[in-house]
N, C-alpha and C positions, 0 to 999 in steps of 0.2 A: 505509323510511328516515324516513318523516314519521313514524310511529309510535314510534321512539327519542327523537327532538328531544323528545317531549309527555313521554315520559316520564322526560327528564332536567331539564325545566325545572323541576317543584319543587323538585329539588337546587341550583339554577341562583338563583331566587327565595330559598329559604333561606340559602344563602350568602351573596348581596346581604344578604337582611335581619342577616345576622350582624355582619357587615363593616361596615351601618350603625349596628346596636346599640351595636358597639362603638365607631365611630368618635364618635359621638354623647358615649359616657361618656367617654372619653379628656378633653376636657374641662377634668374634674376630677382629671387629673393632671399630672404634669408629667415633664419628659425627664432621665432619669438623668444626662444628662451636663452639660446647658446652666442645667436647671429653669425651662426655659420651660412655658408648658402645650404640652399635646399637642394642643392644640384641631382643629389642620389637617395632622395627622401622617396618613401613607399607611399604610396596614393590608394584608398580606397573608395570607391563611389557609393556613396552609403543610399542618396534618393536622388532622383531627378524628375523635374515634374516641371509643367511651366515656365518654360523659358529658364530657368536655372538648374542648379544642382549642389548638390552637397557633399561634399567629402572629405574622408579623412588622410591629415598627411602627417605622418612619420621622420621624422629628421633623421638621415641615417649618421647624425655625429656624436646628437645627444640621447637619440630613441622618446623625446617627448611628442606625445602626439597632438594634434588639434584639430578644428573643426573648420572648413572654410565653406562658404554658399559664393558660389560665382555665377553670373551669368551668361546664358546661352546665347542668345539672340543679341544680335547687332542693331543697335539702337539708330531709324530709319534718321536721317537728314530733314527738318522741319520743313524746308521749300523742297524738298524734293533731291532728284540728282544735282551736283554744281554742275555748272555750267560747260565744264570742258570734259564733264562726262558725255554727252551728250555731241560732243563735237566729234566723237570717233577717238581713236590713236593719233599719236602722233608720227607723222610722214617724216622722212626722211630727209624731205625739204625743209621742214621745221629745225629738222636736227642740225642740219646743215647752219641755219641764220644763225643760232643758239651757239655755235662753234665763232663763228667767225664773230660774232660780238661775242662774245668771250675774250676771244681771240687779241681785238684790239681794245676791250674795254681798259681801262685806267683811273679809278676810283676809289670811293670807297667801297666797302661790303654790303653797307646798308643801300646807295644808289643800285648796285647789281642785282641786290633781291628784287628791288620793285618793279624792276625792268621786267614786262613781261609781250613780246611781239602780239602780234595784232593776227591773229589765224581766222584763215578761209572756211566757213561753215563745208560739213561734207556734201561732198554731190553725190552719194552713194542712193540714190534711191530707187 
């Protein structure tokens, strides 16, 4: 019987972590009926299955409850990783040039966005 507990508690732990995930981003929304935030709303997980889940959230202003399906899985990039995934972190050299144009740029906001330096693929191999 000890041997089921152990191996029902990563299900046990996941769900916790779910439930605080979400309860965490609620937050930044607010309650269908009241439009208070959901800051201190109760979360129930009512199924999850599939890449999503379903649950119920409670407004702690108005007590109305409702039904939300969110998804689980992070939805993959069409070509793949971008490109500066792929290149490693960024070095401390990088941080450096990034400072100093900064440093003397004098523009607009729109020219400094598109600025973007010219990086050395890794030699990490």
């Amino acid at each position: 019987m000890g041997g089921l507990a152990i191996a029902e508690a990563p299900s046990i732990v996941k769900i916790v972590n779910l439930i605080a995930l979400i309860k965490e981003r609620a937050k930044y929304y607010k309650c269908l009926a009241c439009s208070q935030t959901l800051a201190d709303c109760q979360v129930k997980l009512l199924n999850e299955a599939d890449g999503h889940c379903t649950v119920e959230v409670t407004c702690a202003s108005c007590g109305v409850s409702f039904v939300a399906v969110l998804l689980l899985k992070k939805a993959k990039h069409p070509d793949g990783l971008p490109k500066a995934a792929e290149e490693g972190p960024i070095t401390s050299d990088e941080m450096l040039d990034v400072h100093e144009y900064m440093k003397a740029f004098n523009g607009p906001i729109k020219e400094l966005v598109r600025w973007r330096p010219y990086r050395q693929p890794s030699s990490s191999s």
